[in-house]
Structures are given as C-alpha cells and as structure tokens.
C-alpha positions as CSV (number, residue, x, y, z in Angstrom):
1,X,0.0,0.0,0.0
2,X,1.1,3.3,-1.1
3,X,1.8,5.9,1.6
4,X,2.2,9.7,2.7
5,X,3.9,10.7,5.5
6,X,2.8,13.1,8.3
7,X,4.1,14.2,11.1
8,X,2.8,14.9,15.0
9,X,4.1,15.8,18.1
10,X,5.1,12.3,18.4
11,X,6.8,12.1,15.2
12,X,6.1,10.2,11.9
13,X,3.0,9.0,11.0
14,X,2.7,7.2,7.5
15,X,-0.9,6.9,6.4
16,X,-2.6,5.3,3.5
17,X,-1.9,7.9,0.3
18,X,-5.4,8.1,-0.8
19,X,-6.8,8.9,2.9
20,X,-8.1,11.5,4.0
21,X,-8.0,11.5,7.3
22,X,-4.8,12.3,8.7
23,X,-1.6,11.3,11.5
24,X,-3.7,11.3,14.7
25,X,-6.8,9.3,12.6
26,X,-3.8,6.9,11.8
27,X,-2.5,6.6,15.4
28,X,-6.1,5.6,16.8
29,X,-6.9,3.3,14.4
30,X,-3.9,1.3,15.4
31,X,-4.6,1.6,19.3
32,X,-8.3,1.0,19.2
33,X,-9.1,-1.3,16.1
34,X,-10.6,-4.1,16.8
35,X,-11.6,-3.5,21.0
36,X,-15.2,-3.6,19.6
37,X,-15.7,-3.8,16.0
38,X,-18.5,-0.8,16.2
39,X,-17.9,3.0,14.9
40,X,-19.6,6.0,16.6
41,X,-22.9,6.1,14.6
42,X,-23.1,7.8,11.0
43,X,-25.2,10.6,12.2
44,X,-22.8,12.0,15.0
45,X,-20.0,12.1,12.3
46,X,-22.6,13.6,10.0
47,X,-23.8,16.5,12.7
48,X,-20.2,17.0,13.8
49,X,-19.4,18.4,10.5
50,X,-22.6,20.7,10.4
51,X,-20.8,21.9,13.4
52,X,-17.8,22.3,11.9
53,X,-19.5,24.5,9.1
54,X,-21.2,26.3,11.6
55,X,-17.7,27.0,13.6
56,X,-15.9,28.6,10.8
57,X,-18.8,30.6,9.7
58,X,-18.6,31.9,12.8
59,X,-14.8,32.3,12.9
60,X,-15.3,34.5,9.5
61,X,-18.0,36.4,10.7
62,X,-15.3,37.0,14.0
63,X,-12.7,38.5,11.7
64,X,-10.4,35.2,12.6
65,X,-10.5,33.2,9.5
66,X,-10.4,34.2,5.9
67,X,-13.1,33.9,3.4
68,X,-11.4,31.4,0.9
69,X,-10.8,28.9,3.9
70,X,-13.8,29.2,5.5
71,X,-15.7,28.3,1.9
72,X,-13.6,25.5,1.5
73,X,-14.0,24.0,5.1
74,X,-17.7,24.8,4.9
75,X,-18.1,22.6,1.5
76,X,-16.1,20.3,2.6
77,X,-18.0,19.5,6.1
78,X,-21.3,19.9,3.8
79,X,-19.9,17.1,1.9
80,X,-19.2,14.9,5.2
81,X,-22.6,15.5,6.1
82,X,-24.4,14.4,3.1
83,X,-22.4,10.9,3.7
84,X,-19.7,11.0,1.0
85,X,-17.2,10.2,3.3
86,X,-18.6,7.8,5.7
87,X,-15.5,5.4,4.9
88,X,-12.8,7.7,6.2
89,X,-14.2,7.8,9.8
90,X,-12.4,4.8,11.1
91,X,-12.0,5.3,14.7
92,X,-13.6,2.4,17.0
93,X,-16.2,3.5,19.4
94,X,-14.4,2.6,22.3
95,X,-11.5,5.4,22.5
96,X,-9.1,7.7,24.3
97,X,-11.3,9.5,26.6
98,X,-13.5,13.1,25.4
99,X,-13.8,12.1,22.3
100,X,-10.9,13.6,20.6
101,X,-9.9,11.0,18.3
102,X,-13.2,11.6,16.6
103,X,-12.9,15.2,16.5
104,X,-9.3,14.8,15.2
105,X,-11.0,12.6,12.3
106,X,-13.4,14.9,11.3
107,X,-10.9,17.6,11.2
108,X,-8.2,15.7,9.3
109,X,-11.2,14.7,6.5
110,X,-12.5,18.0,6.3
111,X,-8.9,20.0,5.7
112,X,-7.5,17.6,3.1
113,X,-11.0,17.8,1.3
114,X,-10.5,21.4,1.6
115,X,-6.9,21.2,0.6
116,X,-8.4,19.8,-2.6
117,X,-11.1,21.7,-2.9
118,X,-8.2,24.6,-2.9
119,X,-6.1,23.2,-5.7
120,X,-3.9,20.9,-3.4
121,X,-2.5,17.9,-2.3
122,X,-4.0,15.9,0.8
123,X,-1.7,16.2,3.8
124,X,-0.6,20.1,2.3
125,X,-1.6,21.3,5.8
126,X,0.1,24.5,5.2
127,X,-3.4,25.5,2.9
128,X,-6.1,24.2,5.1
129,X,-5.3,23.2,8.5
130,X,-7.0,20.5,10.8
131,X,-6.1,22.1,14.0
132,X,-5.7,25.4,13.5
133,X,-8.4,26.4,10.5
134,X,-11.0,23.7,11.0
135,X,-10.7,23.5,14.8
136,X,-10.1,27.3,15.1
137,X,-12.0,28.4,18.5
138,X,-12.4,24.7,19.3
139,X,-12.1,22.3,21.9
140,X,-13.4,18.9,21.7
141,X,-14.4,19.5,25.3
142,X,-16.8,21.6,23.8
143,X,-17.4,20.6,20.4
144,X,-17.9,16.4,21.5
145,X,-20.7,17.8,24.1
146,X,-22.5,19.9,21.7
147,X,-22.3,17.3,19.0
148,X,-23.8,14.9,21.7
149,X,-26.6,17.4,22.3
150,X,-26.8,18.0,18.5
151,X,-27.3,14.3,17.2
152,X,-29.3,12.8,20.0
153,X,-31.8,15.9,19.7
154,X,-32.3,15.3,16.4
155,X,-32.6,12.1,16.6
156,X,-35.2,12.2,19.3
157,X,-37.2,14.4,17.2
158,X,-36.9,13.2,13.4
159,X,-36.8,9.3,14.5
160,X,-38.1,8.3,17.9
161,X,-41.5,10.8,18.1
162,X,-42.6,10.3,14.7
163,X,-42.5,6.3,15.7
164,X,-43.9,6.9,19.2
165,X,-46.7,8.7,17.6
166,X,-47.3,6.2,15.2
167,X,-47.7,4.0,18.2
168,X,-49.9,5.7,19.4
169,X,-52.1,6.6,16.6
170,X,-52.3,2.8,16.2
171,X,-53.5,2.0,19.6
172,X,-55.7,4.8,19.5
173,X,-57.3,3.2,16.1
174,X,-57.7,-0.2,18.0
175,X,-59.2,1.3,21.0
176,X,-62.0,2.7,18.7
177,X,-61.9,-0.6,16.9
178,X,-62.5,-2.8,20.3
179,X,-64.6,-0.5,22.2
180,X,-67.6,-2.8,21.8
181,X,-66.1,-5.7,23.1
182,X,-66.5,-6.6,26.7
183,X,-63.8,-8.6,28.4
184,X,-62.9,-9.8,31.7
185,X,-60.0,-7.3,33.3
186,X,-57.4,-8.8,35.1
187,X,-55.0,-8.1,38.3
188,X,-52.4,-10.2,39.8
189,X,-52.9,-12.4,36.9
190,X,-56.4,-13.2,38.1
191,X,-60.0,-12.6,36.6
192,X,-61.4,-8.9,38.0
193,X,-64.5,-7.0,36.9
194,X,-65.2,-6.6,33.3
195,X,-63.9,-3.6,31.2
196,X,-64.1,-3.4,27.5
197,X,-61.1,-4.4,25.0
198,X,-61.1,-0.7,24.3
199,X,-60.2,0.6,27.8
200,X,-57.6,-1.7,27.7
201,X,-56.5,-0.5,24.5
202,X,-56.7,3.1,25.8
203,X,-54.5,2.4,28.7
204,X,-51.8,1.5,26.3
205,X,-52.2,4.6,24.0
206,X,-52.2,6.5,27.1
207,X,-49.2,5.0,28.0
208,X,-47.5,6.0,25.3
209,X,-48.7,9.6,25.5
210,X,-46.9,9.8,28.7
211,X,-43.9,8.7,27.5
212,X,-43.8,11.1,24.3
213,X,-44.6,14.1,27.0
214,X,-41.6,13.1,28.8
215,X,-39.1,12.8,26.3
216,X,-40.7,15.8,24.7
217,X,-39.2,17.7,28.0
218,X,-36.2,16.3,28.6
219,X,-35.1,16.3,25.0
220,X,-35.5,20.2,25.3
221,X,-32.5,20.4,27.8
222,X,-30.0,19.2,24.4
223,X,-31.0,22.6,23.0
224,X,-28.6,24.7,25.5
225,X,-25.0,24.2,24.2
226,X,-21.6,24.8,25.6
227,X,-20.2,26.3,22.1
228,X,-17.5,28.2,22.9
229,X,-16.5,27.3,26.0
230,X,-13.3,25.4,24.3
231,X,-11.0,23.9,27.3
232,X,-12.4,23.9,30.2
233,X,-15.4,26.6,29.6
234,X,-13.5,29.5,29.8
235,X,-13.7,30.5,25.7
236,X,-9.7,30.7,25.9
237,X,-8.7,31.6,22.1
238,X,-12.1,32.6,20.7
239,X,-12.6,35.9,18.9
240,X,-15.3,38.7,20.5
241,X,-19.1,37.1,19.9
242,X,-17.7,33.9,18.7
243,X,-19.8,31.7,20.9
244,X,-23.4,34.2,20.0
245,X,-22.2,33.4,15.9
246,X,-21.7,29.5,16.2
247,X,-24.3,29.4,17.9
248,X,-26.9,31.6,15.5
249,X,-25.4,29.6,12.2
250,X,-26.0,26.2,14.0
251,X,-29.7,27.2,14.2
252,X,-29.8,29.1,10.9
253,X,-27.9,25.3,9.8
254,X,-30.0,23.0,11.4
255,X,-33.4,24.9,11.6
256,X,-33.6,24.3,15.4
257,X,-33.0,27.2,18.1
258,X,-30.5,26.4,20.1
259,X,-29.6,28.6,23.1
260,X,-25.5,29.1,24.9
261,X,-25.4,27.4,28.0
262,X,-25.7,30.0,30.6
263,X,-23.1,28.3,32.7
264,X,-20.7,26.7,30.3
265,X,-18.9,25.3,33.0
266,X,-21.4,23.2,34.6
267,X,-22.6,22.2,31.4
268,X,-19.1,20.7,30.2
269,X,-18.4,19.0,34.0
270,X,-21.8,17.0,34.1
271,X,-24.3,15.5,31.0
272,X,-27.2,16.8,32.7
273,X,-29.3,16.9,29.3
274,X,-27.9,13.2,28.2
275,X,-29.0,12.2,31.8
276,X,-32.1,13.5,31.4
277,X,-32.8,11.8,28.2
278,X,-31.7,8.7,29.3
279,X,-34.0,8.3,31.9
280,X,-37.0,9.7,29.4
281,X,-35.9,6.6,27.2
282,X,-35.5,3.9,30.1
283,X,-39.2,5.1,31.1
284,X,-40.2,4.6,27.6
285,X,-39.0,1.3,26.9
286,X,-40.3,0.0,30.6
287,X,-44.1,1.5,29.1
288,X,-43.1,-0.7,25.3
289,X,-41.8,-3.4,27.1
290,X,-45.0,-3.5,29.6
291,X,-47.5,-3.5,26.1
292,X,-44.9,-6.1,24.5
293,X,-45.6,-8.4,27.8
294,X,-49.6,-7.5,27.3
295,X,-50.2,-8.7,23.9
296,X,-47.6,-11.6,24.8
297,X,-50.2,-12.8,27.4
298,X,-53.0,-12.1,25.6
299,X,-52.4,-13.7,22.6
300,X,-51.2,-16.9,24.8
301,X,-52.5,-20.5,23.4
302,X,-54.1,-20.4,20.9
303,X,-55.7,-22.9,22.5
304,X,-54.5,-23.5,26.4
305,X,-53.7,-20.0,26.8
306,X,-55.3,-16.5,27.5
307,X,-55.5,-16.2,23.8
308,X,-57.9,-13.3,23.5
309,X,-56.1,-11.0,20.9
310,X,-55.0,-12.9,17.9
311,X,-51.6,-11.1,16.8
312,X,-50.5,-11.3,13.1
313,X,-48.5,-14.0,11.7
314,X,-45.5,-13.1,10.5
315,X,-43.2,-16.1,10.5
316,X,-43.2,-20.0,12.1
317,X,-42.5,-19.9,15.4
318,X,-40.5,-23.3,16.0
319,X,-38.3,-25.4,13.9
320,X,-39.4,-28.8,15.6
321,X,-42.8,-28.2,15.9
322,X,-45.3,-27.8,12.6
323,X,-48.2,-25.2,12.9
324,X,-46.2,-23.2,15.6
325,X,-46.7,-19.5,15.4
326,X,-44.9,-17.2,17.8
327,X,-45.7,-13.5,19.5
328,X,-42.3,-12.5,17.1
329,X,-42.6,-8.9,16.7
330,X,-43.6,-8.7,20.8
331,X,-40.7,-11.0,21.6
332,X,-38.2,-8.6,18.9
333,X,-40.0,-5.3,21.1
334,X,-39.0,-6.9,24.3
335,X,-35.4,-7.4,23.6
336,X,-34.7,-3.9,22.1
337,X,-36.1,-2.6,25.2
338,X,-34.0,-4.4,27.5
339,X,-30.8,-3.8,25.6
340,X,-32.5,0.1,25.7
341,X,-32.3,0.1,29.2
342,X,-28.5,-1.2,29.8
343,X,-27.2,1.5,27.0
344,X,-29.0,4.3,29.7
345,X,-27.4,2.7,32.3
346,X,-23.7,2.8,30.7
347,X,-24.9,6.5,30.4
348,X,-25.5,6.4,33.9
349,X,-22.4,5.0,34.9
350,X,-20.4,6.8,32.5
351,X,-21.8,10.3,33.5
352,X,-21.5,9.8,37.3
353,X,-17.5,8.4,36.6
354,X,-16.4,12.3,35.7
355,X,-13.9,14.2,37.2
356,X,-13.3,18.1,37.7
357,X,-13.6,19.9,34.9
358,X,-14.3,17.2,32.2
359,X,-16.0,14.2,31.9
360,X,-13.9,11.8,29.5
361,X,-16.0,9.3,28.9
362,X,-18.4,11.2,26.5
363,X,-17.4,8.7,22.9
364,X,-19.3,6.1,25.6
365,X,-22.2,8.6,26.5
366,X,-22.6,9.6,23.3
367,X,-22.4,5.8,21.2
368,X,-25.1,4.3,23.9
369,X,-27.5,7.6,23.4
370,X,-27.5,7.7,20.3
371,X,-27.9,3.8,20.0
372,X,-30.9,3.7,22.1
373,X,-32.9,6.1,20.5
374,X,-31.7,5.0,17.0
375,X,-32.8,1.2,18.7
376,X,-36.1,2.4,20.2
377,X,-37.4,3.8,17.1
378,X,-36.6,1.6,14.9
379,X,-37.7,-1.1,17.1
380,X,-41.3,0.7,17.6
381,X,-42.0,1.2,14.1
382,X,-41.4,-2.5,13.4
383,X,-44.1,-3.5,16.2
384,X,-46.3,-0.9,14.8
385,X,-46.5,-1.6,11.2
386,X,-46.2,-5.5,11.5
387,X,-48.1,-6.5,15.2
388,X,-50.5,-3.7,16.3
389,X,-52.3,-2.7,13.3
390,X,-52.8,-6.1,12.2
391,X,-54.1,-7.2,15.8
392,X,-57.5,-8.6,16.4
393,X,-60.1,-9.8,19.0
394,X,-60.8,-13.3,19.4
395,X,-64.4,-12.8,20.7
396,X,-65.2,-16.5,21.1
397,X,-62.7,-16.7,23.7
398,X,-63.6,-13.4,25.0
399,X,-66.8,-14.4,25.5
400,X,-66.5,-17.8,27.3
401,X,-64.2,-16.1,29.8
402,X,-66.6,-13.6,30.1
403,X,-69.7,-15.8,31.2
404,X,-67.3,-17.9,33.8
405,X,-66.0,-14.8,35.7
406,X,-66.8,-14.9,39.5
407,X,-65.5,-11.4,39.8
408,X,-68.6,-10.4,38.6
409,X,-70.1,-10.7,42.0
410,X,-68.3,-7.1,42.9
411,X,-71.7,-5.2,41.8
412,X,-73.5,-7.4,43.6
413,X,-72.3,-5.8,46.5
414,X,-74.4,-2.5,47.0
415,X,-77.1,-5.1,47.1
416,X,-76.5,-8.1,49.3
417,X,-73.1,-6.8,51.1
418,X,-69.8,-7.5,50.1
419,X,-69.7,-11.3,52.4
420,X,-72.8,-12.5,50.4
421,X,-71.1,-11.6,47.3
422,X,-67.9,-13.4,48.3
423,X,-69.8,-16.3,49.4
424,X,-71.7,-16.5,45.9
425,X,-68.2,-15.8,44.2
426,X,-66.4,-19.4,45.7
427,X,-69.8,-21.0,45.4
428,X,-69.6,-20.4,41.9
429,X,-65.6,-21.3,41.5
430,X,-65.8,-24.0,43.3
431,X,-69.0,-25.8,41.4
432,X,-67.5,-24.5,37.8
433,X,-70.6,-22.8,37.8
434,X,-71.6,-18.9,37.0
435,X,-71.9,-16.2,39.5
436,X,-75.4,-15.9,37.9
437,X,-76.6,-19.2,37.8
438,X,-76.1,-19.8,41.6
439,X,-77.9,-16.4,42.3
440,X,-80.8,-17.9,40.6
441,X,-80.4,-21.0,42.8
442,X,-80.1,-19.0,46.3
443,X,-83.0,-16.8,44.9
444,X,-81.0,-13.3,46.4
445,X,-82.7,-11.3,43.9
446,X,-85.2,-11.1,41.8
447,X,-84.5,-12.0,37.6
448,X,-84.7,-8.4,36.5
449,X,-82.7,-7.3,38.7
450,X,-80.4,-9.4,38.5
451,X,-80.4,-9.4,34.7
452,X,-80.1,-5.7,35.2
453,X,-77.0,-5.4,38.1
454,X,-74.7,-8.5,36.7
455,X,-74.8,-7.4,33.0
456,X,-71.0,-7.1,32.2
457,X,-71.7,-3.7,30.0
458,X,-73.3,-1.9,32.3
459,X,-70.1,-2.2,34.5
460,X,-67.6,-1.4,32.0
C-alpha cells in the first residue's frame, strides 16, 4: 500500500496515500481497532461536520478566518454531512477519553477535502489546517458535548416521536376498533371486573402519550450548548461574539434554536441533558416493554392459553414443531427494550464516573444515546406496522371467559353486602358454575334485577 507521510508531536505518521484522514486518525486506528468492532454512529459524524460549518462561519463572521478557507472548510463538512465520506471515519467506538480522536478525524477529513477543494494535495496542511483552521475556536471538550446534544436531539425528534406517535395513533385506532367488546380485566394475573377491550387499549395509548410528554421535556434540555466554551469553559482563544455566531449559524444550519449554556462550566463538567434523556428513554421502553408483555399474554395458546387477541402472523415460530406461530414482533419489542435500558445505564455509569472539569467518557455517552434512541425507534416502528395494526379480538374466547368470571359478583355488592357476594363468588368457582346461575339457585334477587345489576356492559 502506497503511503504519505505526516508528522505529529510524536513524530512520523505514514498513512494510506489516498486517505483523507490524517496522523492522529492513523495513530487511533492502530490503538483501538478491533476492542469492539462498532464506529460511533453515522449521524454523530454527520452532525459534527454541520458543526464544523457552523464554527468557521462563525470564525469569519469574528474576523479570525479568511473567506477562501472558510468556503472551503464549509463545502467540505457539507460534503461529510451528506455521507460521501462515511468510509474515512475509522476510529472504533471505544477510545481515548473526550472524544478527541473523533474530533481529530473529522478535522483531518475536512482539511484535506478542503486542501483539494483549494487546488492541493492531501496532507498540504500549510493551505487548510486541521487544527488550527477547522478547529479554530475549538475544543473537543466543547465541540464532543454539543455534537452529543446535537445528534441525540435530532434524533429524538426526526426518528423516535414520529415512531412513538405512530404507536400511538395505532393503539388509538384499536381502542375505537374494540370498544364494543366486553372482556374480563385482570389483576395479579387473576380474573377482575369486566372492562371493555377498548379501555384496555386506551391504557396503552395513554401510555404512550406519557412517555412522548416526557421525552418531549427532557429532550428540550440538548438545546442549551456549551459552544465556545473550548477547554475547560472559559472560551480561551475565541474571537469577540464567537460563541453568540456559532451558535446563531447552528440554528440558521440545522433549523432548530439552540440557546449558549448560561453556565458553560457546569454544562461541560456534568451530562445533565444526556442524563435526562436517558432516563425519558429507560421510562419509555419500561411502558413498550409492559405492552410487548400484554399482547404476549394475551395472545397466549391459541388454545391453552389466555388467547384473546390474535396477533399477526409473520413467520413460524418453531423449527421442531409444525403449525407453531410465535408473538415475534412482541418477543423482537421486548429485547430492544431491554438492551434500551443497559445503553441508559452505561450513560448512567459513565456520566456519574467524571472528574473536575471534564467528563472523558463522553465517545461512551454519546455511542449508547444515540444507539438507544436510534434502537427504540426503529424497534417501535417494526411492532407498529407489522403486530398492532394487524391485531385482532378473538371474541369466542372473550366471550367464554366472560360468562365464567366470579369477579362479577363485585356489583353485587351495593345489594347483598360485600360477604354474600364473596360467598356466591367461591360458590360459583368451586361448582364451575356462573356467579349468575347460583344467584338464581339462592333466589337473592329477583330475575330483572339481577339481569339488570350482573350485566358485564353496564359495569364497564
């Protein structure tokens, strides 16, 4: 293979000829290839260089960096952001602490494709420089927090709401679909008073709702940015009204208003926003994984089971046994929540391990964010499309359940007190016989009334 040679504080670097990324690119891929196979996600690479752009608009709007530069780096990072270089980012997910590694990738990319864009060679860095023209008033202290914000605020907004809401338009749908059809409720796993299919269905949806409130909220915390703050917060080597232009050309960028931290400090010692978030999206994937568990119940049998919803077939169930049809897309819902809930709890861990003026562990922070809410969505919209709005009610077994529950003896109460109820209730359990059909036999109230007070719909 054909190299260059570059050189670093540590000395020579030889890197692939036709790279683009650069000495300090080169020197991480050969400490941290391989530790886990994975890449920081597409999307933070893409949004870091919309940051960039916005950093040296900013810069040239300062006075710092010169027009013919700052076009270059800002069609080069519009180039890295549309995906054209996606193969140059090469750094594993798991290394050096802060996140600069990443940064130094982005930067190394978008200078030589600036280089070029200049009339030059890749690794000319005297034209276009990573460091000091496309990192100009940077830090990735700052810059690696603000992407984090960036990406998982988009993400939360373009990917994960649009599915939650399609969640919940479904359930919605379903509710009006079943609210006709009278079922026995349950609690602790045993039969209760009746409630329609509907309710049930409602409860879900309402679920739901909750949980796009909340993330709603907390996602609003990612809009405040510590842009500027460089080091350690204090906006050492950025120009006058630096941080105010990256800032505005982020928004003006992006199309979302994001606002300067008003404590730039605080904001770059602790991931209160990514905290936040995280606990938003564990709370979200308990409620998923809760309805996952419901229609997994439910739709228990077909014919020894529950089996009052019947959920969509989508593929055999079992390899040994013929006919077998499993609750798949449940089962799939189940698992992406609980691998949901460990990435917010490496968040967890990984935000709490920080120390003075930085947290280091931010590439961790930011790949597990990210990953969940890239996860979540995609795993809601699967469920959606191919196991709630295909769902139906199997009314036959609805019904049988429904003329055998003893819990049915709760209205009886007002009537004949709560002890004759219960009395009636393990009479009719223990004979296999309906709460009806031994208030006929004990004569505790005449037909009508009876007709009248142990209806199911009139109790839903």
């Amino acid at each position: 293979m054909r190299v260059r040679k570059e050189s670093d504080v540590l000395g020579v670097v030889e890197v692939p000829e036709g790279a683009y990324y650069g000495s300090e690119t080169q020197r991480a891929f050969k400490n941290f290839n391989g530790v886990s196979g994975a890449h920081l996600q597409a999307s933070i690479i893409h949004n870091y260089a919309l940051l960039k752009e916005a950093a040296a608009l900013a810069n040239m709007k300062a006075g710092k960096l010169d027009g013919k530069r700052c076009r270059a780096i800002v069609k080069a990072c519009a180039e890295i952001s549309e995906g054209k270089f996606d193969d140059q980012f090469i750094v594993d997910a798991f290394q050096a602490g802060a996140g600069t590694s990443t940064n130094m990738n982005v930067n190394e990319v978008a200078a030589n494709r600036a280089i070029e864009i200049l009339g030059g060679e890749r690794g000319d860095y005297k034209i276009v420089h990573p460091n000091d023209h496309v990192n100009m008033s940077q830090s990735t202290n700052d810059t690696f927090h603000c992407n984090t914000h960036l990406t998982a605020y988009r993400a939360v907004q373009e990917s994960l709401m649009p599915s939650l809401k399609g969640l919940e338009a479904a359930l919605k749908s379903k509710s009006r679909e079943f609210s006709d059809i009278v079922k026995v409720g349950r609690t602790h796993l045993q039969d209760a008073v009746p409630m329609t299919m509907g309710q049930e269905f409602s409860g879900y949806a309402g679920s739901v709702s909750n949980a796009i409130r909340d993330l709603d909220d907390a996602s609003s915390s990612l809009l405040e940015l510590p842009l500027g703050g460089t080091a350690l917060g204090t906006g050492i080597n950025t120009p006058k009204n630096y941080a105010a232009y990256a800032v505005q050309e982020l928004s003006r960028l992006t199309g979302i208003k994001f606002r300067r931290a008003p404590n730039t400090f605080a904001s770059m010692q602790n991931q209160r926003a990514e905290l936040r978030v995280a606990e938003a999206l564990r709370e979200t994937a308990t409620t998923l994984g809760k309805i996952a568990n419901d229609f997994r119940l439910l739709s228990s049998g077909p014919r020894t089971g529950i089996a009052e919803l019947v959920l969509p077939s989508v593929q055999p169930g079992s390899s040994i046994m013929p006919g077998k049809i499993n609750p798949s897309m449940a089962e799939m819902l189940n698992m992406a929540c609980f691998h949901v809930m460990g990435n917010c709890h490496a968040v967890e861990h990984a935000a709490a391990a920080g120390q003075l003026e930085l947290n280091v562990f931010m590439p961790v922070i930011a790949y597990n964010l990210v990953g969940a809410i890239g996860l979540l969505s995609n795993a809601t919209s699967a469920f959606t499309e191919r196991c709630v709005t295909g769902v139906a009610a199997n009314t036959d077994m609805i019904g049988k359940h429904l003329s055998m529950n003893i819990s049915i003896a709760t209205s009886l109460t007002p009537y004949i007190g709560y002890s004759k109820a219960a009395e009636i209730a393990m009479r009719a359990y223990k004979e296999n016989k309906s709460v009806r059909e031994i208030c006929t036999e004990l004569r505790v109230l005449p037909d009508k009334e009876l007709d009248r007070i142990l209806d199911p719909s009139a109790q839903v």
